[in-house]
Backbone of each chain as ProteinMPNN parsed JSONL, in Angstrom:
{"seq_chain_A": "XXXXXXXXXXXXXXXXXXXXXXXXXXXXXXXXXXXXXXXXXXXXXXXXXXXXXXXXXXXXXXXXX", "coords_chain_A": {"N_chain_A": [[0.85, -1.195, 0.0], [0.331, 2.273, -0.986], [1.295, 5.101, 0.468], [0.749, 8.594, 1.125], [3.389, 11.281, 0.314], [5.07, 12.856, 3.224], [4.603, 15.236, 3.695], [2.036, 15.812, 2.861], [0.484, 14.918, 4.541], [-1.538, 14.934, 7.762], [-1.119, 15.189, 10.408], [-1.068, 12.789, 13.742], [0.055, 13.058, 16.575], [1.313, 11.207, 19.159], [2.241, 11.611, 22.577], [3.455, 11.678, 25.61], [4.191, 13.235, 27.317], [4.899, 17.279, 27.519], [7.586, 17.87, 26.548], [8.615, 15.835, 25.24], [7.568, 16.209, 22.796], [8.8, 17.982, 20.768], [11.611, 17.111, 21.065], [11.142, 14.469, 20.012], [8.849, 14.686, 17.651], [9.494, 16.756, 16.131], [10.288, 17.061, 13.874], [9.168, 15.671, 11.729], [6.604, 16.754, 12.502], [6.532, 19.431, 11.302], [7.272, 18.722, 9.003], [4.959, 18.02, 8.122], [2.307, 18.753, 6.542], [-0.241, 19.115, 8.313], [-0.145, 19.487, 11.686], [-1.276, 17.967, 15.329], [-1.088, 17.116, 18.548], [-1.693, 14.918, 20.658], [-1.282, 14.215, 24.087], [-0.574, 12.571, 27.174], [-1.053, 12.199, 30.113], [-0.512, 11.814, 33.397], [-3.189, 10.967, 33.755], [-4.574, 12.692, 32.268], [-5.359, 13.324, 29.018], [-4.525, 16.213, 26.683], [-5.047, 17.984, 23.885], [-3.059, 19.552, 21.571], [-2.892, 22.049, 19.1], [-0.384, 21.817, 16.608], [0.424, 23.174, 14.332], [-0.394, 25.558, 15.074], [0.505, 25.994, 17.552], [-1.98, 25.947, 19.652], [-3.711, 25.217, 22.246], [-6.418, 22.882, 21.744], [-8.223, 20.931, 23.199], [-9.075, 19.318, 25.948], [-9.268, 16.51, 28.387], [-10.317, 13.84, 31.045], [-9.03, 11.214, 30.972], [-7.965, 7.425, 31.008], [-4.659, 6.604, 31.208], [-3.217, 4.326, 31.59], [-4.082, 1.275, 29.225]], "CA_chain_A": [[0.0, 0.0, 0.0], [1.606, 3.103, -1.193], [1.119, 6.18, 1.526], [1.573, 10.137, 0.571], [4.466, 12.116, 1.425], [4.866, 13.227, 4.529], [4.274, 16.61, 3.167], [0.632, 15.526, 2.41], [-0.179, 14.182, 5.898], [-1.972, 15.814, 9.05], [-0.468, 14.078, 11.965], [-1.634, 13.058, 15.032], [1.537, 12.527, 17.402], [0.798, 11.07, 20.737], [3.653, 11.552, 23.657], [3.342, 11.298, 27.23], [4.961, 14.64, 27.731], [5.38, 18.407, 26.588], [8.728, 17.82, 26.355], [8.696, 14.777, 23.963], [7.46, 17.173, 21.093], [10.417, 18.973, 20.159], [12.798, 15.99, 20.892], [10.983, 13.171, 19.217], [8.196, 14.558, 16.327], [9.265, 18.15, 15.496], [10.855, 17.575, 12.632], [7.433, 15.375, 11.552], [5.341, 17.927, 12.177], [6.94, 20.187, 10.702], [7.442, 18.742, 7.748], [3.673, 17.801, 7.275], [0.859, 19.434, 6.065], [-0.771, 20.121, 9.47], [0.112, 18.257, 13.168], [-2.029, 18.189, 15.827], [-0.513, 16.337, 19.156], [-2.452, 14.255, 21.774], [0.129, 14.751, 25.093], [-1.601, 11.664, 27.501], [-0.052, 12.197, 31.159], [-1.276, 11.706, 34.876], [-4.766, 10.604, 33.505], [-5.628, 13.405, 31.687], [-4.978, 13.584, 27.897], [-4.491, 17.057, 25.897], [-4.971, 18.059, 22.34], [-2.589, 20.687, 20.771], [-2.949, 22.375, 17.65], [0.936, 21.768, 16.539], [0.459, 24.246, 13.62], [-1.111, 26.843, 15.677], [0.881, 26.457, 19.005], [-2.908, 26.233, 20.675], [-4.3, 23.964, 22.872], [-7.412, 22.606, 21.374], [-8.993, 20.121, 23.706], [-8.155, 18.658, 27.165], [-10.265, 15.152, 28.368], [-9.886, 13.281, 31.46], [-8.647, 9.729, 30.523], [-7.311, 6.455, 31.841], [-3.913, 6.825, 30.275], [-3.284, 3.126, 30.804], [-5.398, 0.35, 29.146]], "C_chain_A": [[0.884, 1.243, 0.0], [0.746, 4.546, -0.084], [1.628, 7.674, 0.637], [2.465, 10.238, 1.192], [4.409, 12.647, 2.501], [4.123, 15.057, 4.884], [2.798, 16.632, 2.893], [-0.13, 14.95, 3.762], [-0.472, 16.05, 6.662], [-1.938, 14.403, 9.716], [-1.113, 14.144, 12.718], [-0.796, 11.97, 15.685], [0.48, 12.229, 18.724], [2.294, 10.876, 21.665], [2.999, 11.348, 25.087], [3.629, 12.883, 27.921], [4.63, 15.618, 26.955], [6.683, 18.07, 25.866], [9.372, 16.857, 25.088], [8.39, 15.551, 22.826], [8.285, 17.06, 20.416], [11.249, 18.049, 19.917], [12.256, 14.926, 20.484], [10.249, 13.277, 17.786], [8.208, 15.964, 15.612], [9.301, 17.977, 14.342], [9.281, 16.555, 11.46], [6.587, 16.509, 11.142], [5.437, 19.06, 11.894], [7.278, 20.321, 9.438], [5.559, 18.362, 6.779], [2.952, 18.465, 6.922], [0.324, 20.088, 7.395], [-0.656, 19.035, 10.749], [-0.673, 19.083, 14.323], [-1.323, 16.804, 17.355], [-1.208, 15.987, 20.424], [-1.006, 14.094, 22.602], [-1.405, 14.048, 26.169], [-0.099, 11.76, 28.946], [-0.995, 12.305, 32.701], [-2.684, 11.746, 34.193], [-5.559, 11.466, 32.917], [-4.689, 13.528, 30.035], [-5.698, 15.184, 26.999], [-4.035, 17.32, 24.08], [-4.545, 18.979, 22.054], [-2.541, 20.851, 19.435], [-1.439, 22.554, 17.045], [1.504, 23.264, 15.785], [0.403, 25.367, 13.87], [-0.118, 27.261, 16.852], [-0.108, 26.434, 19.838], [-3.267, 24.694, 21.159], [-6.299, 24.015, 22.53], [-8.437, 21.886, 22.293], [-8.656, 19.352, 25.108], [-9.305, 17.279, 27.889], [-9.739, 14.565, 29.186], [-9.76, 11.666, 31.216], [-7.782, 8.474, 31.099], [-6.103, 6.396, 31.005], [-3.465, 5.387, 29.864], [-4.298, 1.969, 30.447], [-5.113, -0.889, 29.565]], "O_chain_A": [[1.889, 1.375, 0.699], [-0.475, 4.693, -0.134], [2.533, 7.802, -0.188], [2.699, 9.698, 2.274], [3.259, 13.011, 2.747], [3.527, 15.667, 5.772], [2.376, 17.766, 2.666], [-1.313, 14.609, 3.774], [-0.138, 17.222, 6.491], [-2.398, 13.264, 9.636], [-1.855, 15.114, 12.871], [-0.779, 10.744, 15.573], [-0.578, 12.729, 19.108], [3.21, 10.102, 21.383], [1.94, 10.757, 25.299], [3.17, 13.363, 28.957], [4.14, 15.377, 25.852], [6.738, 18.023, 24.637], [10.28, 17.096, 24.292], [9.126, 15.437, 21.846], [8.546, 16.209, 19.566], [11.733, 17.935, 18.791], [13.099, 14.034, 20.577], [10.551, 12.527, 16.857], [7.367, 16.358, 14.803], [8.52, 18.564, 13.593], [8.644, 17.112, 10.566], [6.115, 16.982, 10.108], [4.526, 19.845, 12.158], [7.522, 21.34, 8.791], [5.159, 18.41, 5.615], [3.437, 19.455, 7.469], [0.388, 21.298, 7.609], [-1.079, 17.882, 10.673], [-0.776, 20.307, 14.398], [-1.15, 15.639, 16.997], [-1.275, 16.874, 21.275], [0.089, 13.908, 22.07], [-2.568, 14.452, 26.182], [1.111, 11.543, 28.884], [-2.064, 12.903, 32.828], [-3.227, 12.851, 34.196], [-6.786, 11.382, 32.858], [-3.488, 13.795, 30.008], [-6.889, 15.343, 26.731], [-3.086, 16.957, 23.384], [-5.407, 19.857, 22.099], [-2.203, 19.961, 18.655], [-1.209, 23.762, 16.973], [2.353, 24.08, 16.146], [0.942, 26.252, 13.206], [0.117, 28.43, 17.155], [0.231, 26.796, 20.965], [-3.154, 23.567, 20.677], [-7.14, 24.825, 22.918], [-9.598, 22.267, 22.145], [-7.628, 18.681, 25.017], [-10.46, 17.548, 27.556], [-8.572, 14.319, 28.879], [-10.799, 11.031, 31.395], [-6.777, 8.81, 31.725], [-6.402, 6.096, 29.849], [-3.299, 4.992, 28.71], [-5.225, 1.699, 31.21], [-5.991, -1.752, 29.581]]}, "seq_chain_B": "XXXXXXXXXXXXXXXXXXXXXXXXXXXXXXXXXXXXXXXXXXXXXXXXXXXXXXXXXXXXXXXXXXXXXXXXXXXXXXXXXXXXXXXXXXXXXXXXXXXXXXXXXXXXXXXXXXXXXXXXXXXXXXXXXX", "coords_chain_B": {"N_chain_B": [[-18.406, 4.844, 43.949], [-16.691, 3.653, 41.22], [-15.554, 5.877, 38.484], [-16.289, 5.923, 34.966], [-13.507, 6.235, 33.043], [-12.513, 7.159, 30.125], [-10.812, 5.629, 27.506], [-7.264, 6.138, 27.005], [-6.995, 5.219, 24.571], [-9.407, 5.197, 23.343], [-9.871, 7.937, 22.862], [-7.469, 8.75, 21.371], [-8.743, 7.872, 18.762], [-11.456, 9.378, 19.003], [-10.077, 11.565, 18.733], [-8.803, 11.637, 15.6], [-10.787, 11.523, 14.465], [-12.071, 13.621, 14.649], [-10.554, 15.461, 13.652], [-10.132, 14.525, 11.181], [-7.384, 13.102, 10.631], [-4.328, 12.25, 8.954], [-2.685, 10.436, 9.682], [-1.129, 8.94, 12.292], [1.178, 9.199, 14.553], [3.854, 7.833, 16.854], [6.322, 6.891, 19.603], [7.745, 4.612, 18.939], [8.1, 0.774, 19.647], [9.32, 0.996, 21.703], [9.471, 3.297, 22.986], [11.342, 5.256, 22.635], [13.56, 6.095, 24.12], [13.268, 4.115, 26.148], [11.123, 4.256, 28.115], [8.681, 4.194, 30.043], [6.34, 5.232, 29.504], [6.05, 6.279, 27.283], [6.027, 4.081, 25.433], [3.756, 3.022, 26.044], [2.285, 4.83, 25.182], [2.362, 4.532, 22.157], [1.383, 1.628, 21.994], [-1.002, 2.54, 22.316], [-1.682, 3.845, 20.53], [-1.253, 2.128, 18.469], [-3.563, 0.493, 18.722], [-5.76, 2.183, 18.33], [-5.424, 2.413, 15.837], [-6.092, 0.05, 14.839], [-8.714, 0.188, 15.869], [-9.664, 2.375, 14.109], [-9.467, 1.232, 11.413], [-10.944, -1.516, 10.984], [-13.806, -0.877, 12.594], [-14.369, 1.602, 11.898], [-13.984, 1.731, 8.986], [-10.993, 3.484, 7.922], [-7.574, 3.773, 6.985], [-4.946, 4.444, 8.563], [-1.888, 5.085, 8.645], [0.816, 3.852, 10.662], [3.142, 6.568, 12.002], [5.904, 5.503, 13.612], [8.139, 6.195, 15.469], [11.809, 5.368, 14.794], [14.284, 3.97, 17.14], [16.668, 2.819, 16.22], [17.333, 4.227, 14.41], [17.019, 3.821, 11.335], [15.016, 3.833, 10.353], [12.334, 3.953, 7.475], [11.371, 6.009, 6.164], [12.376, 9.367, 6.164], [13.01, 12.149, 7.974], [14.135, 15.704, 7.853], [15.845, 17.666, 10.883], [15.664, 20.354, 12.617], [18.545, 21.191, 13.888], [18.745, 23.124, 16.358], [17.019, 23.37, 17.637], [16.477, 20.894, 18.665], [18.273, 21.116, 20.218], [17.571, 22.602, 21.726], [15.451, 21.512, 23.279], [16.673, 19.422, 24.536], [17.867, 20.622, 26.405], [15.681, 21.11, 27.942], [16.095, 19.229, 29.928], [18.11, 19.425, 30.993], [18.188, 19.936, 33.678], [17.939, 17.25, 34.964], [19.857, 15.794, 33.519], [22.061, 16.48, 34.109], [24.537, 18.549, 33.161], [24.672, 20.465, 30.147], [25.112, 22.737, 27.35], [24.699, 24.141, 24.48], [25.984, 22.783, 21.384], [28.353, 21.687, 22.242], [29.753, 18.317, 23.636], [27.334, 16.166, 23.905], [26.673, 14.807, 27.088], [26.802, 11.096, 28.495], [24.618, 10.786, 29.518], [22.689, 11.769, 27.554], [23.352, 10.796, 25.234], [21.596, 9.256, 23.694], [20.321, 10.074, 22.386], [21.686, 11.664, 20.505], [21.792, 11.458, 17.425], [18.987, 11.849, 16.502], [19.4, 14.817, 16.577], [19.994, 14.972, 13.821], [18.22, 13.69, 11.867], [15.08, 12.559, 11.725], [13.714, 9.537, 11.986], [11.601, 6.866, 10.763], [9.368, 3.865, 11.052], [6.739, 2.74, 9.173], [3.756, 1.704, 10.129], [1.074, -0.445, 9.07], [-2.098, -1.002, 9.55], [-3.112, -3.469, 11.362], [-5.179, -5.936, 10.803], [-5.099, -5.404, 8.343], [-2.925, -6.169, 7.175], [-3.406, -9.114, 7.343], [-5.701, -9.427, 6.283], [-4.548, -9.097, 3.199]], "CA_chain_B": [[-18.631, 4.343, 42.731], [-15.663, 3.957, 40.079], [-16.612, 6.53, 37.111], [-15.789, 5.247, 34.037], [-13.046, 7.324, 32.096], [-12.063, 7.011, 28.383], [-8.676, 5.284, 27.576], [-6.2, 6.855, 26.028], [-7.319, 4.632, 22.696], [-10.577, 5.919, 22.569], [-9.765, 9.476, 23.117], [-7.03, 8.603, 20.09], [-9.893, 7.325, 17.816], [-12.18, 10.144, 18.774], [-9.838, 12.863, 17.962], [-8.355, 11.1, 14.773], [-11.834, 11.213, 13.655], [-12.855, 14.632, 14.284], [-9.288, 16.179, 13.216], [-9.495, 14.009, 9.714], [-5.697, 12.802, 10.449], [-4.497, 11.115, 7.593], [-1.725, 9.716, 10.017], [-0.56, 8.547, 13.332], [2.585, 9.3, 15.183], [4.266, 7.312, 18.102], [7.981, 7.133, 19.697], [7.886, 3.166, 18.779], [7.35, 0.186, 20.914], [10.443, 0.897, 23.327], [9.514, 4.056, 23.562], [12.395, 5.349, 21.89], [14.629, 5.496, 25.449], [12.705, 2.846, 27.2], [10.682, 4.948, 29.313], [7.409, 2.936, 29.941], [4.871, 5.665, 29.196], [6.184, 6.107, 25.623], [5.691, 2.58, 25.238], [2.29, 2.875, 26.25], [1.129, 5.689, 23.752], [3.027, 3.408, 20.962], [0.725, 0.931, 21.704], [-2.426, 3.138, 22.159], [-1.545, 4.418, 18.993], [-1.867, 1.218, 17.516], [-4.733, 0.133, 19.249], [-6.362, 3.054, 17.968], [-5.479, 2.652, 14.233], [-7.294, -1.041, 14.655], [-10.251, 0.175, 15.85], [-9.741, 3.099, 13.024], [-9.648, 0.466, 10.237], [-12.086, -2.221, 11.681], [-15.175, -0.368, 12.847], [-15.121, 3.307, 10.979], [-13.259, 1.636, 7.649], [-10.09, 4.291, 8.055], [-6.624, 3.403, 6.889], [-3.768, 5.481, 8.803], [-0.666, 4.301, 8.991], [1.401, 4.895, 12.294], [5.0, 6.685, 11.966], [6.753, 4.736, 14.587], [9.951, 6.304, 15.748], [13.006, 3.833, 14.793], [15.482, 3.942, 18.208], [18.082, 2.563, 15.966], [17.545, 5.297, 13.037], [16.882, 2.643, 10.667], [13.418, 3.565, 9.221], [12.187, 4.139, 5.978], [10.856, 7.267, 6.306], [13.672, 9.968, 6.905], [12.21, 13.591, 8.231], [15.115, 16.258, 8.11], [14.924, 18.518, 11.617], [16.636, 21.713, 12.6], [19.476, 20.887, 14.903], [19.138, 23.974, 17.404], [15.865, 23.052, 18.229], [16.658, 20.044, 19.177], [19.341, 21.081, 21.167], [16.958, 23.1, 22.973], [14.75, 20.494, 24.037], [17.555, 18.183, 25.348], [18.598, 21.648, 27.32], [15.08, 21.59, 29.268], [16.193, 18.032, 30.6], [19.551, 19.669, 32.018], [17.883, 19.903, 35.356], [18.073, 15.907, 35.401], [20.55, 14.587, 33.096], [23.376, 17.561, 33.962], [25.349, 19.534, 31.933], [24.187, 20.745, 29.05], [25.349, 23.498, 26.697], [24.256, 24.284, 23.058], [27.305, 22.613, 20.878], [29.682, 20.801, 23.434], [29.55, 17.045, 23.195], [26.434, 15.157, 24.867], [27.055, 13.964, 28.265], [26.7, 10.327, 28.336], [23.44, 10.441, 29.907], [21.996, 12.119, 25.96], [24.165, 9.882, 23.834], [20.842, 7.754, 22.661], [19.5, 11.456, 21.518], [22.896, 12.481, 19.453], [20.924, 10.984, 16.32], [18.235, 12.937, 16.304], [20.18, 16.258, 16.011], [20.329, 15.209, 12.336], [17.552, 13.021, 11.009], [14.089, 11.691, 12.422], [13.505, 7.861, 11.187], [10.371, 6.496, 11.095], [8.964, 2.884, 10.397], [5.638, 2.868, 8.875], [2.854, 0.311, 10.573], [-0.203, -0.573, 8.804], [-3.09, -1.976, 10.494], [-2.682, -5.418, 11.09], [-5.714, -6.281, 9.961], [-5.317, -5.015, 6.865], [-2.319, -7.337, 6.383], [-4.051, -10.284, 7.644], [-6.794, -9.949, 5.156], [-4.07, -9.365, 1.975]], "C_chain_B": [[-17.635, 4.553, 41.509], [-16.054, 4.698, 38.929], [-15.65, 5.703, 36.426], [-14.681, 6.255, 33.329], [-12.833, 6.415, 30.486], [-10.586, 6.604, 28.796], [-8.518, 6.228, 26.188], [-6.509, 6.18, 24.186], [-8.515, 5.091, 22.158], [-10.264, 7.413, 22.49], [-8.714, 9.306, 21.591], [-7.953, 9.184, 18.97], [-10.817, 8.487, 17.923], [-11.66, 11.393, 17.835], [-8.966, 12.639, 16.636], [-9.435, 11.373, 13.53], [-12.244, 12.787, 13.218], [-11.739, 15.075, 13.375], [-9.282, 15.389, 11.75], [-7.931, 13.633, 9.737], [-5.538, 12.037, 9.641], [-3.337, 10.345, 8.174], [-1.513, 9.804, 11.425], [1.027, 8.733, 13.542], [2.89, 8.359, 16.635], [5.779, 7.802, 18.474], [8.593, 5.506, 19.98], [7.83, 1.984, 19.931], [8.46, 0.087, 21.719], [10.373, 2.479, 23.692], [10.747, 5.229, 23.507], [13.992, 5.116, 23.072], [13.634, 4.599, 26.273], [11.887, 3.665, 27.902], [8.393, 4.621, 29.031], [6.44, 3.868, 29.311], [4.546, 6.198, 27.378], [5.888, 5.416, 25.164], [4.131, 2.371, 24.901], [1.619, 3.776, 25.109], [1.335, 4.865, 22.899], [1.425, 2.794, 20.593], [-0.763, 1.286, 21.935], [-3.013, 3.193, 20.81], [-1.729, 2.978, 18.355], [-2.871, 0.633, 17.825], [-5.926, 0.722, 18.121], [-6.792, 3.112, 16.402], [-5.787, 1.258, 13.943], [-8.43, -0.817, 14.511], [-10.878, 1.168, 14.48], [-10.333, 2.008, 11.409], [-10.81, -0.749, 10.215], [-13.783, -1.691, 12.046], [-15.567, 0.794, 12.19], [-14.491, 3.025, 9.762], [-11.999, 3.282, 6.864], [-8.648, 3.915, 8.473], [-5.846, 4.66, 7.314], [-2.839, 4.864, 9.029], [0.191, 5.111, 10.192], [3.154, 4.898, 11.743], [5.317, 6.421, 13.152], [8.34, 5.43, 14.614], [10.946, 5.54, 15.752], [14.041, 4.44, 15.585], [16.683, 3.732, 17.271], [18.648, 3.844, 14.332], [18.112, 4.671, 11.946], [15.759, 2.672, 9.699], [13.465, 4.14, 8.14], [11.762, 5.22, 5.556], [11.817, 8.491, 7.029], [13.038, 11.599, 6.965], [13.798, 14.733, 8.626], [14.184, 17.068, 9.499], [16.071, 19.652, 11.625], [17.022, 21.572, 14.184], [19.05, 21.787, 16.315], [17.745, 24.041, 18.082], [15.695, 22.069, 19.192], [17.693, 19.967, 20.502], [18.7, 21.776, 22.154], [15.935, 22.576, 23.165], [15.42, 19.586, 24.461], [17.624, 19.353, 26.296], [17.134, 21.805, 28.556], [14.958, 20.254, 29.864], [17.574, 18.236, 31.28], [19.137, 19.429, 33.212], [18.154, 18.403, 36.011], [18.706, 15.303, 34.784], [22.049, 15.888, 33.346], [23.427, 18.313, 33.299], [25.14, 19.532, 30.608], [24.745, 22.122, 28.3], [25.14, 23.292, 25.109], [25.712, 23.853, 22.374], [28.382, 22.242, 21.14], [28.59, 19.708, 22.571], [28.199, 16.518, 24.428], [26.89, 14.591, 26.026], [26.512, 12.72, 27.993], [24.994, 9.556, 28.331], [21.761, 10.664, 28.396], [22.475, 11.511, 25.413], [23.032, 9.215, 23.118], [20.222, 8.725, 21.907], [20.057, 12.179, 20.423], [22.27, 12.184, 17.57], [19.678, 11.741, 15.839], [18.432, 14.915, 16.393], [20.152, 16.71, 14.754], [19.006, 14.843, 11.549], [16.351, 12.588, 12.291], [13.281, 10.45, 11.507], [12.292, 7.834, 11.281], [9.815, 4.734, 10.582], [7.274, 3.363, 9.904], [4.617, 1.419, 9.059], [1.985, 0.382, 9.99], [-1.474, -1.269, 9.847], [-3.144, -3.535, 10.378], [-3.802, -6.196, 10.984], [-5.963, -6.391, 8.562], [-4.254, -5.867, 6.215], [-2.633, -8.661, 6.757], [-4.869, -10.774, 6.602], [-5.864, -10.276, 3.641], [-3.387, -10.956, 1.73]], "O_chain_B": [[-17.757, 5.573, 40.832], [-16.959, 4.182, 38.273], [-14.684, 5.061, 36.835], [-15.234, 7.309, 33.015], [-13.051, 5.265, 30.104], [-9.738, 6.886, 29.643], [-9.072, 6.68, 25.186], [-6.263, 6.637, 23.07], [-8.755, 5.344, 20.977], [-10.845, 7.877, 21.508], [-9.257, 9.791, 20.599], [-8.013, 10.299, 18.451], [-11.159, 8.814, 16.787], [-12.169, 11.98, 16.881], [-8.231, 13.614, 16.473], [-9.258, 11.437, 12.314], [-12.586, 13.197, 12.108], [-12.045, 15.053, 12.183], [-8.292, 15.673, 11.076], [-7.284, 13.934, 8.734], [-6.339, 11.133, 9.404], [-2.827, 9.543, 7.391], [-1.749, 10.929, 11.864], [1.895, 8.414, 12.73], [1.969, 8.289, 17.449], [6.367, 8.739, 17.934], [9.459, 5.159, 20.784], [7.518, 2.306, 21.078], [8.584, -0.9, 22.443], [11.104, 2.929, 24.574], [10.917, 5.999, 24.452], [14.987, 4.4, 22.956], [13.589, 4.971, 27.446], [12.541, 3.632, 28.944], [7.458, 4.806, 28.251], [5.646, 3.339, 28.532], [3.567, 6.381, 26.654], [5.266, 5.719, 24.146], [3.532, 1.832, 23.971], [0.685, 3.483, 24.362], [0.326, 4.189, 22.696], [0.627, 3.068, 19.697], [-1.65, 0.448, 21.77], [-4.05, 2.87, 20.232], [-2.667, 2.949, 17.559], [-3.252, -0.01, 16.846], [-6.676, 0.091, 17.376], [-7.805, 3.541, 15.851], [-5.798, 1.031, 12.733], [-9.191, -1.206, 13.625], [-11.964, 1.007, 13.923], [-11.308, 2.147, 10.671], [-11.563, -0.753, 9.241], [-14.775, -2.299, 11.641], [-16.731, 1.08, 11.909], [-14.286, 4.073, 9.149], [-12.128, 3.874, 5.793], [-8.294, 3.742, 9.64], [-5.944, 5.726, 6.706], [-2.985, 3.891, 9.769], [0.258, 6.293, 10.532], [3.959, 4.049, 11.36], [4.942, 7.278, 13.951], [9.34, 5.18, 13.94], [11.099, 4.893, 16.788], [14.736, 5.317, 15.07], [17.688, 4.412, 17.48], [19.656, 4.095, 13.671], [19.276, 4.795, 11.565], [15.524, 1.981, 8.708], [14.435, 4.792, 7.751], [11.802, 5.377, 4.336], [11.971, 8.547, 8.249], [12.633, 12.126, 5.929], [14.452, 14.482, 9.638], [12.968, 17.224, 9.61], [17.045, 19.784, 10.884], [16.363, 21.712, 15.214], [19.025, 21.147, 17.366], [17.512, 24.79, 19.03], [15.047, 22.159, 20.235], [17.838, 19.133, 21.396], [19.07, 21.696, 23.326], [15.092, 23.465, 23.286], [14.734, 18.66, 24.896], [17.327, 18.891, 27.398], [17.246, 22.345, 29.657], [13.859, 19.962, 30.336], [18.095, 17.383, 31.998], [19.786, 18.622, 33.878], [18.485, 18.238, 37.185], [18.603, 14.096, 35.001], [22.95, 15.915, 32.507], [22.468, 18.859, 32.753], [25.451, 18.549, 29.936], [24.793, 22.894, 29.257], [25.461, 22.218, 24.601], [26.67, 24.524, 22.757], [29.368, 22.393, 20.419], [27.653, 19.756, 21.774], [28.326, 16.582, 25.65], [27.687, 13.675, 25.82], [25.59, 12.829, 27.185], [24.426, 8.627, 27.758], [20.642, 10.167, 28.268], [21.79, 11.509, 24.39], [23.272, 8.634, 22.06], [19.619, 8.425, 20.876], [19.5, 12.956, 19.647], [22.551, 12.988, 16.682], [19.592, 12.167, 14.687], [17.653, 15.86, 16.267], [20.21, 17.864, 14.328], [18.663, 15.592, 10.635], [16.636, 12.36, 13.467], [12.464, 10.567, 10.593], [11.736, 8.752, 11.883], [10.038, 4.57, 9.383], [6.765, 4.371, 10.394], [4.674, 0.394, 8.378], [1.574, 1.537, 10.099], [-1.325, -2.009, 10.819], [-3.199, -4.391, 9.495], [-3.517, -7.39, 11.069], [-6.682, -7.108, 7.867], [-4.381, -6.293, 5.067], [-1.818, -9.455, 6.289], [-4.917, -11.898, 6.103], [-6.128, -11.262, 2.953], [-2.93, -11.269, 0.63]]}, "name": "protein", "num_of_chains": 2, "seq": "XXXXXXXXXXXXXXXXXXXXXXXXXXXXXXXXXXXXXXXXXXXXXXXXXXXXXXXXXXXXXXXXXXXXXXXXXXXXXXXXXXXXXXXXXXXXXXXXXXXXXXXXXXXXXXXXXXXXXXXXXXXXXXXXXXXXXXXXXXXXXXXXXXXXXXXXXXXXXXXXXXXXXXXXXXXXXXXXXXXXXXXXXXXXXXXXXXX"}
């Protein structure tokens, strides 16, 4: 199955951390089309708009299953 | 009375759905340094892009971070960025300065200065059925 370029994607990174961003999917979401990053930590998971810099959505959640 | 919360896979799957993502990200199944809760999104993340392909008929493939910078998928990044997100982990791995050599405790991060790997997972149903 052939996939677009990465340049043609809208991501959706998931980390554990803020901090994981930068040092594991910048260069990702930076190279895609538009990233959007679920950040899943002490039981509550947040949705940032990567593109934007905003925080879109925040949801309390069982982080493990 | 225990409430019920959402796991981390549905909360995935919800916002996968609304956001139209045409792709998944992880930091692979070790988490790229071992650190268990990386691990755990990994495998949210693929959880997530089962139930994606299985119940709402939605193929995403997950970029998996390759630890050994090995994958097939090569994402250039911009070094000084990177160097300043190892720098807000000085507080717990030491000494840090922009352009000196990595203390021992960053050496598994010196790789990503240059290049970000990626494997590409499909849904493993989807190669079950081919």
């Amino acid at each position: 199955m052939q996939f677009a370029p990465i340049t043609r994607h809208d991501i959706l990174s998931i980390v554990s951390h803020p901090d994981d961003v930068e040092m594991h999917h910048s260069g990702l979401l930076e190279t895609a089309r538009s990233g959007h990053v679920i950040i899943a930590t002490d039981g509550e998971a947040s949705t940032v708009d990567y593109t934007r810099r905003s925080l879109c959505r925040r949801r309390n959640i069982a982080h493990r299953t | 009375m225990v409430e019920h919360r959402e796991s981390l896979t549905e909360f995935i799957v919800d916002r996968a759905r609304r956001l139209g993502s045409t792709a998944l990200a992880s930091m692979g199944d070790l988490g790229y340094c071992g650190h268990a809760d990386h691990s755990a999104a990994h495998y949210a993340a693929l959880a997530a892009q089962e139930i994606l392909y299985t119940r709402h008929d939605i193929t995403l493939p997950v970029f998996s971070l390759n630890h050994r910078h090995e994958g097939s998928v090569v994402v250039p990044v911009q070094r000084n960025r990177k160097l300043s997100a190892l720098a807000l982990h000085a507080s717990q791995f030491g000494f840090l300065q922009s352009g000196s050599d990595l203390p021992p405790t960053h050496r598994i991060y010196e790789p990503l200065l240059y290049a970000e790997t990626y494997d590409t997972i499909l849904p493993a149903a989807l190669s079950m059925a081919a």
